[in-house]
N, CA, C and O atoms as a MOPAC input file, in Angstrom:
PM7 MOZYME 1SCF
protein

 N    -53.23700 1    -9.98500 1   -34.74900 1
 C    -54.57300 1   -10.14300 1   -34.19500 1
 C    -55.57200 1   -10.26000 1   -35.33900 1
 O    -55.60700 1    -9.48400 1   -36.29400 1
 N    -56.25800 1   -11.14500 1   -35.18100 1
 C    -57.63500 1   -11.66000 1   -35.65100 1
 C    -58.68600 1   -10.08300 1   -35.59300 1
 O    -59.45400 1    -9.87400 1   -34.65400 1
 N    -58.53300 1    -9.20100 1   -36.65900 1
 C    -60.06100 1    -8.02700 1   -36.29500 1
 C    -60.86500 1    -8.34800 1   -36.70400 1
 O    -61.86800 1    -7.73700 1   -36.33800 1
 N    -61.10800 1    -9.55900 1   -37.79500 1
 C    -62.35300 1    -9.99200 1   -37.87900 1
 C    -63.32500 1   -10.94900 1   -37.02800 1
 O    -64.51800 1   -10.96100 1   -37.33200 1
 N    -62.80900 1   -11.83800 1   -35.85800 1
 C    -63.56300 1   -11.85000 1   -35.00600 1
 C    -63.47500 1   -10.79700 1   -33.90800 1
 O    -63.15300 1   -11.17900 1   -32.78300 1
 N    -63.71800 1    -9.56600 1   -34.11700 1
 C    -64.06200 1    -8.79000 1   -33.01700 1
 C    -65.33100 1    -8.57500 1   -33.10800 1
 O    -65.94500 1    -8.84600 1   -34.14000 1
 N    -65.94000 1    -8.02600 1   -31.97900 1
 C    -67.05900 1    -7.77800 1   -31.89200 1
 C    -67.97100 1    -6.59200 1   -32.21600 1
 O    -69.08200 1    -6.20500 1   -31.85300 1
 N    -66.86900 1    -6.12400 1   -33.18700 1
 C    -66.74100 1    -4.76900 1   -33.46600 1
 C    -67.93400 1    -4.84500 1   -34.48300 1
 O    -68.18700 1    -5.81600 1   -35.19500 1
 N    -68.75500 1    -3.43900 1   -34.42500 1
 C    -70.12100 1    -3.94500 1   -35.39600 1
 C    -68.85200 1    -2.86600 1   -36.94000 1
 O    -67.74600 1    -2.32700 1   -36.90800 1
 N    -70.05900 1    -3.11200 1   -38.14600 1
 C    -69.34400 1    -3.08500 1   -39.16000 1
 C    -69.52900 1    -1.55900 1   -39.39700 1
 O    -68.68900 1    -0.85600 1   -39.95700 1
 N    -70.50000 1    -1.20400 1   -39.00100 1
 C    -71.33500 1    -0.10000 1   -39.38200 1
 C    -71.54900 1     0.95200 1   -38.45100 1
 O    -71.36600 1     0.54900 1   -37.30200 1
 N    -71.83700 1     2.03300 1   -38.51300 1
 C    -72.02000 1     3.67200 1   -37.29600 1
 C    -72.76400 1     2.89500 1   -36.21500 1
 O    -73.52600 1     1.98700 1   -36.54800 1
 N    -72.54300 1     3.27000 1   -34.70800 1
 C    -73.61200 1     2.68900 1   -34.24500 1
 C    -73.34800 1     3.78400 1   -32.76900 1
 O    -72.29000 1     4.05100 1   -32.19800 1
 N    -74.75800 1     4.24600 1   -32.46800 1
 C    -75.23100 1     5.32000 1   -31.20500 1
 C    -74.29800 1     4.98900 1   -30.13900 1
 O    -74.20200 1     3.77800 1   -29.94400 1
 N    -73.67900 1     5.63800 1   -29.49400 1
 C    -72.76400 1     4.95900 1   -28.21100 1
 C    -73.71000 1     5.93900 1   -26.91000 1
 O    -74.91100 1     6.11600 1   -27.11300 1
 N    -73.41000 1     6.20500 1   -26.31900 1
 C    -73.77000 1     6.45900 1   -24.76100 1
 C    -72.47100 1     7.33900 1   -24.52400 1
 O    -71.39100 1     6.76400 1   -24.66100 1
 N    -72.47600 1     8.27800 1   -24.28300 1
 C    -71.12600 1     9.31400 1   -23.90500 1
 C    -71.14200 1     9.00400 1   -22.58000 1
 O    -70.02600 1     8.66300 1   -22.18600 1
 N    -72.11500 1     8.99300 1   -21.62100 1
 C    -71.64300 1     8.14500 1   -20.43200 1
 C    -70.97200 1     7.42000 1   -20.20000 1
 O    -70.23800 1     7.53200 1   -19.21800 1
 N    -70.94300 1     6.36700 1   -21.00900 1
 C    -70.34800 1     5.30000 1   -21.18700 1
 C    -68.81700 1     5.41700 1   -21.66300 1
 O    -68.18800 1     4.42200 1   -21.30300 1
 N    -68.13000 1     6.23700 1   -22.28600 1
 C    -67.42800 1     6.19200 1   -22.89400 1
 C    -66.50700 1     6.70800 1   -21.90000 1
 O    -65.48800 1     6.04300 1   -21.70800 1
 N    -66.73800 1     8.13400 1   -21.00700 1
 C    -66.27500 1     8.92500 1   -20.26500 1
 C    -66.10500 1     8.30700 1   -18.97300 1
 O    -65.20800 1     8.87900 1   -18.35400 1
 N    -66.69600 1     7.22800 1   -18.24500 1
 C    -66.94400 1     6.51200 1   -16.84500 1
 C    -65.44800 1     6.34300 1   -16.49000 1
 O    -65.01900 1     6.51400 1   -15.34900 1
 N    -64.66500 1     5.98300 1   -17.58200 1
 C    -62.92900 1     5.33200 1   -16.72600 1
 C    -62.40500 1     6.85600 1   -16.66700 1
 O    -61.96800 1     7.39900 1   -15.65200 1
 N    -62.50700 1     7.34800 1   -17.73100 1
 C    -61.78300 1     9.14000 1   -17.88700 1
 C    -62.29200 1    10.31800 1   -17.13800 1
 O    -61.76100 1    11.41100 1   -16.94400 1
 N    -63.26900 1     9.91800 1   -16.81900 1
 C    -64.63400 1    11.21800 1   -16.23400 1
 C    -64.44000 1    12.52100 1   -17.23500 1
 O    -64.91300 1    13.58200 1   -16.82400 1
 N    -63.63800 1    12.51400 1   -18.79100 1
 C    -63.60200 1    13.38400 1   -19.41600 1
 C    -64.00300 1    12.41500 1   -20.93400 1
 O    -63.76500 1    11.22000 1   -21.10500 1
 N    -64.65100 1    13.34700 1   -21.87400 1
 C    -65.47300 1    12.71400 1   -22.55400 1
 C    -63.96800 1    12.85100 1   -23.85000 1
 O    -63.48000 1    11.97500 1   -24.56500 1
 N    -63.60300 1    14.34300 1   -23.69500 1
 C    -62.69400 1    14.48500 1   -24.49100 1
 C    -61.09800 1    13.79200 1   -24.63400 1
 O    -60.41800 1    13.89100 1   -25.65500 1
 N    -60.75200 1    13.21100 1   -23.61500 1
 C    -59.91500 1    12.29000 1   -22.89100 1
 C    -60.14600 1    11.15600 1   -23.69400 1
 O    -59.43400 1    11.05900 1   -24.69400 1
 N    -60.87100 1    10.39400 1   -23.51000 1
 C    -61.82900 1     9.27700 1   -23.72600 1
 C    -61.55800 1     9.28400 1   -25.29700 1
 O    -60.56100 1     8.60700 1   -25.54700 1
 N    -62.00900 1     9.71700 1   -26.17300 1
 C    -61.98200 1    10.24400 1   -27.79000 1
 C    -60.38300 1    10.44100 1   -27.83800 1
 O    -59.90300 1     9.55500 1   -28.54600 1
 N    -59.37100 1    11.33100 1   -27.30700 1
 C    -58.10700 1    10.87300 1   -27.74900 1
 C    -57.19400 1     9.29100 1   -27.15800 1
 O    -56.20400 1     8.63100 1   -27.47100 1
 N    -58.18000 1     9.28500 1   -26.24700 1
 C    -57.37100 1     7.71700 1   -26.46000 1
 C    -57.85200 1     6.82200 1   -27.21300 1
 O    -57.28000 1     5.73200 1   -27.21100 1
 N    -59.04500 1     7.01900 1   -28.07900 1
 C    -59.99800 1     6.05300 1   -28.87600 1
 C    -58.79800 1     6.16200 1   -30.32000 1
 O    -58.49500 1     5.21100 1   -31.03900 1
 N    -58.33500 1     7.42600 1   -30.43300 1
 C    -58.22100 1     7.88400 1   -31.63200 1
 C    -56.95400 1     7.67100 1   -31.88100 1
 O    -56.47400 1     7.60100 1   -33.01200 1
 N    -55.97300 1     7.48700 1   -30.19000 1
 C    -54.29300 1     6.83600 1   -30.70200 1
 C    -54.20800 1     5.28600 1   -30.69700 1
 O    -53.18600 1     4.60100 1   -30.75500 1
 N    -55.44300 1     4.89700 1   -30.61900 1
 C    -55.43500 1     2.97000 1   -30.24200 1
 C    -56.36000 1     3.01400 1   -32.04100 1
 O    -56.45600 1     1.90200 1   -32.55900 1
 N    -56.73800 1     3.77100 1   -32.55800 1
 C    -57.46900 1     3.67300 1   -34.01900 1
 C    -56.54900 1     4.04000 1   -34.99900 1
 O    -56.52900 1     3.47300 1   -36.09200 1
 N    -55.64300 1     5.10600 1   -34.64700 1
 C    -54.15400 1     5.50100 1   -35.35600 1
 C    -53.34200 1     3.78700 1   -35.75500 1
 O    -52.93200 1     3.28200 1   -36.80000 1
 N    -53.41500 1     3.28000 1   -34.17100 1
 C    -52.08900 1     1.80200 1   -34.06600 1
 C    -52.67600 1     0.59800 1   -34.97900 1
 O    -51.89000 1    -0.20800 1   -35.47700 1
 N    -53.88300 1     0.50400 1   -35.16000 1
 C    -55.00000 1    -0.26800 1   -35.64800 1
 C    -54.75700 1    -0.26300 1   -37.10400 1
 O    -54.67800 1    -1.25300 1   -37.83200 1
 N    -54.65900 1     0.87100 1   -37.40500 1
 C    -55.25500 1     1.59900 1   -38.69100 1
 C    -53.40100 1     0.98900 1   -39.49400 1
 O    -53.21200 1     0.77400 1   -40.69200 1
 N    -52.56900 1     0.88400 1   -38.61200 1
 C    -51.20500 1     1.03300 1   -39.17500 1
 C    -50.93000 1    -0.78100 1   -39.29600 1
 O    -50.53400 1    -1.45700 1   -40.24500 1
 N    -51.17200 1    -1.01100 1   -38.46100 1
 C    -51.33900 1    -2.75700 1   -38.34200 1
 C    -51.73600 1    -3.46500 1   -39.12000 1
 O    -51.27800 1    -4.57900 1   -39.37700 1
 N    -53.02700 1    -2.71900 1   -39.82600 1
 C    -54.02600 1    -3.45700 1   -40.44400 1
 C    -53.15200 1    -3.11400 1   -41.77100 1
 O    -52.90100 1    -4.05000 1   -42.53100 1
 N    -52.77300 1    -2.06800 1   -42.02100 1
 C    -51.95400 1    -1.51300 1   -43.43900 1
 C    -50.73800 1    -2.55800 1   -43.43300 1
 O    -50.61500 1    -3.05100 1   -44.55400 1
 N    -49.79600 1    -3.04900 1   -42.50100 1
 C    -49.00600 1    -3.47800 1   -42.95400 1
 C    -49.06600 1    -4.80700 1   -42.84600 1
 O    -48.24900 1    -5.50700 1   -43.44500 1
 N    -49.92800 1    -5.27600 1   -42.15800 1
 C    -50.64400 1    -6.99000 1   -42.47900 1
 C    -50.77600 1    -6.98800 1   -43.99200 1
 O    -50.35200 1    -7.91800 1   -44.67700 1
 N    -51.56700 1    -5.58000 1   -44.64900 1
 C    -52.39900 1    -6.14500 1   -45.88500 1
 C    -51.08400 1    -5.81800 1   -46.87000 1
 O    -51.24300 1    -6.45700 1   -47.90900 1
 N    -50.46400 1    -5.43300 1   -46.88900 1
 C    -49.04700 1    -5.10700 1   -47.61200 1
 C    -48.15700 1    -6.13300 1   -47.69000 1
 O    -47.68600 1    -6.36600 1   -48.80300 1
 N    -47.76800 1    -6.89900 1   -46.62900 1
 C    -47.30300 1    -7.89700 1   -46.21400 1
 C    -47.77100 1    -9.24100 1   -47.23600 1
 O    -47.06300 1   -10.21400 1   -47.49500 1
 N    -49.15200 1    -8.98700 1   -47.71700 1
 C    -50.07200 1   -10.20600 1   -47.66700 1
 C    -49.87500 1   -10.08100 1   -49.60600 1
 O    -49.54700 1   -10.86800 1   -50.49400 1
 N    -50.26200 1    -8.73600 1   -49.54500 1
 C    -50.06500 1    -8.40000 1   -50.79800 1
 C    -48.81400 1    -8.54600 1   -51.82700 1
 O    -48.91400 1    -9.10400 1   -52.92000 1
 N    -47.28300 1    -7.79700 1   -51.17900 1
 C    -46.07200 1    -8.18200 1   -51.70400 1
 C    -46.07800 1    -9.52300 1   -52.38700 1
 O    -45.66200 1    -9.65000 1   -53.53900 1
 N    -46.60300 1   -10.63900 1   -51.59300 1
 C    -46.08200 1   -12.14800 1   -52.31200 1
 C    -46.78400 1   -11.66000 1   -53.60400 1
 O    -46.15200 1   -12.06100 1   -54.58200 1
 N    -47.79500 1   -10.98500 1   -53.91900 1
 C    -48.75200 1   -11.38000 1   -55.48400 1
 C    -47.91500 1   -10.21900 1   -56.33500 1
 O    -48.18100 1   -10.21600 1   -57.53700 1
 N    -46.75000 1    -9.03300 1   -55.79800 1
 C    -46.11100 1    -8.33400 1   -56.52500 1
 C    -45.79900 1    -8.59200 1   -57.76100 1
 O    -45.01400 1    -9.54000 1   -57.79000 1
 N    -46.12700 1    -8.06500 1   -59.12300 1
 C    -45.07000 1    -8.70300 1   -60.18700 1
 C    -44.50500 1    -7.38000 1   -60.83500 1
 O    -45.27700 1    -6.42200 1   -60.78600 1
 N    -43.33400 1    -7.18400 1   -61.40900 1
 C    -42.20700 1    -6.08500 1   -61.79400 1
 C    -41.98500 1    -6.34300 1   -62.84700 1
 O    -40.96600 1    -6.74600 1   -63.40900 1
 N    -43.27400 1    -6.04300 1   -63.27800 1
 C    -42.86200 1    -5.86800 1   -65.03500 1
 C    -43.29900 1    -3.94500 1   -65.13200 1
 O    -44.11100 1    -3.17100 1   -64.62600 1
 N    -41.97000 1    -3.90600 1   -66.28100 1
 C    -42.23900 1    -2.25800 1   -66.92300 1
 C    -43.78200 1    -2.25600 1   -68.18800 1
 O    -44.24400 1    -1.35100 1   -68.88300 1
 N    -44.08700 1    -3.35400 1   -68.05400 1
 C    -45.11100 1    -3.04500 1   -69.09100 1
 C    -46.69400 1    -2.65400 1   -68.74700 1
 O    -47.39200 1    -3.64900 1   -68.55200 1
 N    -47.31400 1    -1.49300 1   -68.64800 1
 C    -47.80100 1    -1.09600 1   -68.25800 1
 C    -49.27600 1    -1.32900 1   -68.63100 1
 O    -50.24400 1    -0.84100 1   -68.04700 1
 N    -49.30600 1    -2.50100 1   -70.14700 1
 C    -50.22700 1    -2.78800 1   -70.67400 1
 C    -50.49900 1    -4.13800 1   -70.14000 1
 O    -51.38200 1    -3.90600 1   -69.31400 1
 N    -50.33900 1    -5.04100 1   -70.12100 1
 C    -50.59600 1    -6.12600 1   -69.15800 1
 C    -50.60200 1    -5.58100 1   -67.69200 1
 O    -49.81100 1    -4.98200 1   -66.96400 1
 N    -52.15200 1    -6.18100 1   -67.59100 1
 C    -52.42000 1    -6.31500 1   -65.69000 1
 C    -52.77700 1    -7.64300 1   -65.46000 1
 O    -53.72700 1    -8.02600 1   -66.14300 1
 N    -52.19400 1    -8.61000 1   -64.54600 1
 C    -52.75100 1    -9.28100 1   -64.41100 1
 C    -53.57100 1    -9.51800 1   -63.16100 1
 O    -53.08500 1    -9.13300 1   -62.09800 1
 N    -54.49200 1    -9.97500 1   -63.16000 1
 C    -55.77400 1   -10.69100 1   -62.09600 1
 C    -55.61700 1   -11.58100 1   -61.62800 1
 O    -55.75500 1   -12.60200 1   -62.30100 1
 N    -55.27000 1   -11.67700 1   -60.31600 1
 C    -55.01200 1   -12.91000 1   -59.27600 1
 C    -56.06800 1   -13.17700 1   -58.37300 1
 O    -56.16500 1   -12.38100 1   -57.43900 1
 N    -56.96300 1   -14.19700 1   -58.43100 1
 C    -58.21100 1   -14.56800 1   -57.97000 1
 C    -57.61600 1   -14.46900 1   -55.93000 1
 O    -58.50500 1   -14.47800 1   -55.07900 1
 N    -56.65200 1   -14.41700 1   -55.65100 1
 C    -56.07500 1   -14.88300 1   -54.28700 1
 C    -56.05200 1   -13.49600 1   -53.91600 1
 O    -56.71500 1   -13.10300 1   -52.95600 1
 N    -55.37300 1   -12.75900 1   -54.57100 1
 C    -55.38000 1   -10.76400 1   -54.88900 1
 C    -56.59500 1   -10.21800 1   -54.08300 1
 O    -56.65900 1    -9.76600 1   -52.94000 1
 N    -57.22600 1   -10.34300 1   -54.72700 1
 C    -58.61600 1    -9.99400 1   -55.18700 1
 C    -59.37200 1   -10.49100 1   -53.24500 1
 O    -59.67200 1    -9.78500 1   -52.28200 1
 N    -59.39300 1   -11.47700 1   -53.39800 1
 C    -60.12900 1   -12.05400 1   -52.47300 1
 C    -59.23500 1   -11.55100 1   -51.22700 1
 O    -60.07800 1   -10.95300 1   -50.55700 1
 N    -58.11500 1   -11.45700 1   -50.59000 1
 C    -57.16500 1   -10.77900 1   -49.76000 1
 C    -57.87100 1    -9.58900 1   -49.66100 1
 O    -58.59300 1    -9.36400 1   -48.69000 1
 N    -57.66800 1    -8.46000 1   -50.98200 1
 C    -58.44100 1    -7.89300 1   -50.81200 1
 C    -60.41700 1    -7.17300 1   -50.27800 1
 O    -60.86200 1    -6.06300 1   -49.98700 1
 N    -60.92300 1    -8.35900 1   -50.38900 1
 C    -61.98600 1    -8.14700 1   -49.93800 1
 C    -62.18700 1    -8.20700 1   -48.48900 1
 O    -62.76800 1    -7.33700 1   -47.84100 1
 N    -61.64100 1    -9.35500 1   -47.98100 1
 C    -61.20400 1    -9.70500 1   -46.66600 1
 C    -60.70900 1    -8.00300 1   -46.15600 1
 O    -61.20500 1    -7.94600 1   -45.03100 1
 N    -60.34700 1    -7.29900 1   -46.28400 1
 C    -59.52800 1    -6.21700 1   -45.40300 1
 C    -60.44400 1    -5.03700 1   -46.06100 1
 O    -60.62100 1    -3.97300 1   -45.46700 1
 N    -61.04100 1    -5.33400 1   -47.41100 1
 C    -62.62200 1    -4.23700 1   -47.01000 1
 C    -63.51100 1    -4.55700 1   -46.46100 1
 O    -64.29700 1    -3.61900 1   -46.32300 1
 N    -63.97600 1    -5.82900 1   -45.86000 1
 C    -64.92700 1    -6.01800 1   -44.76300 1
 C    -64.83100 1    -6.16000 1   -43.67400 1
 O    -65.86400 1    -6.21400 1   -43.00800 1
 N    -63.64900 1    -6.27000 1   -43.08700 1
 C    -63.51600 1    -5.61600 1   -41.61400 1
 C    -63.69500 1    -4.18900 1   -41.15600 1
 O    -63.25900 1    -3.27800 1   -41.86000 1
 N    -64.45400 1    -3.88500 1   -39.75000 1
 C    -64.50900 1    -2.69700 1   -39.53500 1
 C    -63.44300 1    -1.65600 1   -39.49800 1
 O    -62.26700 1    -2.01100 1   -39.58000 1
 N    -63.78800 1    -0.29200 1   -39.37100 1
 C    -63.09900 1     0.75200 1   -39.65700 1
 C    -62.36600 1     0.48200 1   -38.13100 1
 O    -62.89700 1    -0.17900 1   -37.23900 1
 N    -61.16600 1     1.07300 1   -38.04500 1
 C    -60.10000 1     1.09900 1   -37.17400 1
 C    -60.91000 1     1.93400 1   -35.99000 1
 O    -61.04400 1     1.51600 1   -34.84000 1
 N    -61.34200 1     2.98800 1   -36.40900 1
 C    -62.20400 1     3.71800 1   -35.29000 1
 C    -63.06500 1     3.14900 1   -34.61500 1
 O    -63.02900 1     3.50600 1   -33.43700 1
 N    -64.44500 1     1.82100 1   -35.03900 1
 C    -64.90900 1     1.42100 1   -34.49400 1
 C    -64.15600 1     0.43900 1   -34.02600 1
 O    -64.56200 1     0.31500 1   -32.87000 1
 N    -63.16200 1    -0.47800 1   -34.22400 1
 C    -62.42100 1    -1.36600 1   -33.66200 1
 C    -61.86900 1    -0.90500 1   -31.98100 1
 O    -61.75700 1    -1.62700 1   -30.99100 1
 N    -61.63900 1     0.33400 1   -32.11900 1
 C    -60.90300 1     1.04200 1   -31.10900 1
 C    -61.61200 1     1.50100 1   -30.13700 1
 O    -61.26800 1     1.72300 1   -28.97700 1
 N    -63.00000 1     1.69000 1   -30.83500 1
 C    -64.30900 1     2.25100 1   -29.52600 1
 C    -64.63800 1     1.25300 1   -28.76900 1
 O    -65.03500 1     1.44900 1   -27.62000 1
 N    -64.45200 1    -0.76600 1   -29.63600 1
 C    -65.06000 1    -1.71800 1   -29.19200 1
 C    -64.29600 1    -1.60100 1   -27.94900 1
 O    -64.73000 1    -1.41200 1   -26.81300 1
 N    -62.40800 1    -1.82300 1   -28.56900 1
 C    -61.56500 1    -2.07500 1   -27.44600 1
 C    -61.86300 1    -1.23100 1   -26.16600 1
 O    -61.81800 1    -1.83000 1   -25.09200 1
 N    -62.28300 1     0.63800 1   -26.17600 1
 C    -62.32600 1     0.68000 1   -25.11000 1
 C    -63.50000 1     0.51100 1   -24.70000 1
 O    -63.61700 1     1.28700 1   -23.75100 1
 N    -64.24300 1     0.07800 1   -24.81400 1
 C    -65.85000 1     0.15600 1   -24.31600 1
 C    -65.49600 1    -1.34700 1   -23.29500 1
 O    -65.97500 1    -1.59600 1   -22.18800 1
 N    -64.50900 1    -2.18900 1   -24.09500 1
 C    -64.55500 1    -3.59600 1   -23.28500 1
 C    -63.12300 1    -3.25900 1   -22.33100 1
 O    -62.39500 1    -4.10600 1   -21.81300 1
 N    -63.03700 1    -2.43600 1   -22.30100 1
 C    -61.31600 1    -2.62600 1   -21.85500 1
 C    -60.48400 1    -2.81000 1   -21.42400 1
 O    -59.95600 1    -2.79900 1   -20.31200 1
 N    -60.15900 1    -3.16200 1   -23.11500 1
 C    -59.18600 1    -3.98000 1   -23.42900 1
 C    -57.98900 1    -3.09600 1   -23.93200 1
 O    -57.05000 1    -3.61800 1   -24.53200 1
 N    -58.03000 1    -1.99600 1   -23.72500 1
 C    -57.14800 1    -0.50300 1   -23.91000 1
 C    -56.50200 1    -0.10900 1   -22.72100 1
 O    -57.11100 1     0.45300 1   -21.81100 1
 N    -54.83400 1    -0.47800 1   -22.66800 1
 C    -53.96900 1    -0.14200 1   -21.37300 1
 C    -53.66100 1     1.62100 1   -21.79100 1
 O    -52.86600 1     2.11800 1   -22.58800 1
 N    -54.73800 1     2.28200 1   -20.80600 1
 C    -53.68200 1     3.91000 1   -21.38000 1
 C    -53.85600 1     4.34300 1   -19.39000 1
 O    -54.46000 1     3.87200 1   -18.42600 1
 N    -52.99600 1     5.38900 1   -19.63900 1
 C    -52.33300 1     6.15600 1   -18.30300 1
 C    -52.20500 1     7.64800 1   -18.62000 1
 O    -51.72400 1     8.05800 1   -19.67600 1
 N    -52.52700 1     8.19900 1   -17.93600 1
 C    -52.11100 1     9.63700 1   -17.95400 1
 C    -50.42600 1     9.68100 1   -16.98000 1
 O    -50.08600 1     8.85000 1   -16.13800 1
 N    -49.76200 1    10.68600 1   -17.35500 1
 C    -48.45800 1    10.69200 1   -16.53000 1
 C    -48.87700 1    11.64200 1   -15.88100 1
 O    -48.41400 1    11.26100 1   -14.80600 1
 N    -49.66000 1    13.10800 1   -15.49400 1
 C    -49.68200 1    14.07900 1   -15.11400 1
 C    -50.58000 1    13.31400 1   -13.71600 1
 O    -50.37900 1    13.44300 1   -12.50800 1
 N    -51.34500 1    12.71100 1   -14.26500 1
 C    -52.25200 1    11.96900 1   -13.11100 1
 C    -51.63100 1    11.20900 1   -12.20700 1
 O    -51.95400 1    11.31100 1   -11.02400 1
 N    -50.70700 1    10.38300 1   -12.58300 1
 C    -49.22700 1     9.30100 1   -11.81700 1
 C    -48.25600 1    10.05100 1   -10.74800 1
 O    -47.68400 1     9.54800 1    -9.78100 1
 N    -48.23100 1    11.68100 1   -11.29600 1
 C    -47.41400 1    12.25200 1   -10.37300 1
 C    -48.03600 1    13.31800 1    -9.72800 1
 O    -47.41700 1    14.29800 1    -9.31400 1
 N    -49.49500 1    13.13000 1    -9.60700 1
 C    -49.86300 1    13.99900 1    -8.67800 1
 C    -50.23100 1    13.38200 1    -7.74600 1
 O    -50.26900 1    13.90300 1    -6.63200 1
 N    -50.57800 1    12.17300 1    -7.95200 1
 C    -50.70600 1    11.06400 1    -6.80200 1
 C    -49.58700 1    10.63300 1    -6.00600 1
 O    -49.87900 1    10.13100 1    -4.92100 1
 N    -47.81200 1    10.76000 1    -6.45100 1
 C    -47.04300 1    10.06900 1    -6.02200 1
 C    -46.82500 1    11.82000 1    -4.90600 1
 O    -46.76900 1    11.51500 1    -3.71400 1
 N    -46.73200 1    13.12600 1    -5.09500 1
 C    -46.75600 1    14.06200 1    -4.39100 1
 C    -47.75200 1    14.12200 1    -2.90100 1
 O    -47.74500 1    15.12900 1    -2.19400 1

């Protein structure tokens, strides 16, 4: 997935706890599911940029040469200007676009 076109702002931004709590009617509910969809985010985004990174790997023992890869570099910037995994995860549920379920809730309904 594309996180840089999300709509995710880059920066802290005021939410509405109303808002957040309306599908959960629990505010605290709401915040751990923000926080296991910002966990999955957070792991995604690590192994995209690892992934991206390996090709520029070089395995030399010499610890005095570094070299500077203009492609490096710029990869890198790209994955410090996307937002933090947490706000990515508040966007998803605020729009949601976040499949979560309680099981305790599933079987008190099926009783």
């Amino acid at each position: 997935m594309d996180y840089k076109k999300s709509k995710a702002p880059v920066n802290t931004v005021t939410r509405n706890i109303m808002d957040l709590c309306k599908d959960t009617d629990n505010i605290y509910e709401s915040v751990a599911i923000i926080a296991k969809r910002a966990n999955q985010i957070s792991v995604q985004i690590k192994e995209d940029l690892s992934k991206k990174l390996a090709e520029f790997a070089s395995y030399n023992d010499s610890l005095e040469e570094v070299f500077e890869n203009r492609e490096q570099i710029e990869i890198s910037r790209y994955y410090e200007k996307l937002p933090k995994a947490t706000l990515l995860a508040t966007q998803e549920f605020v729009e949601d676009k976040v499949y979560w379920r309680d099981p305790q809730r599933d079987t008190m309904n099926m009783d």
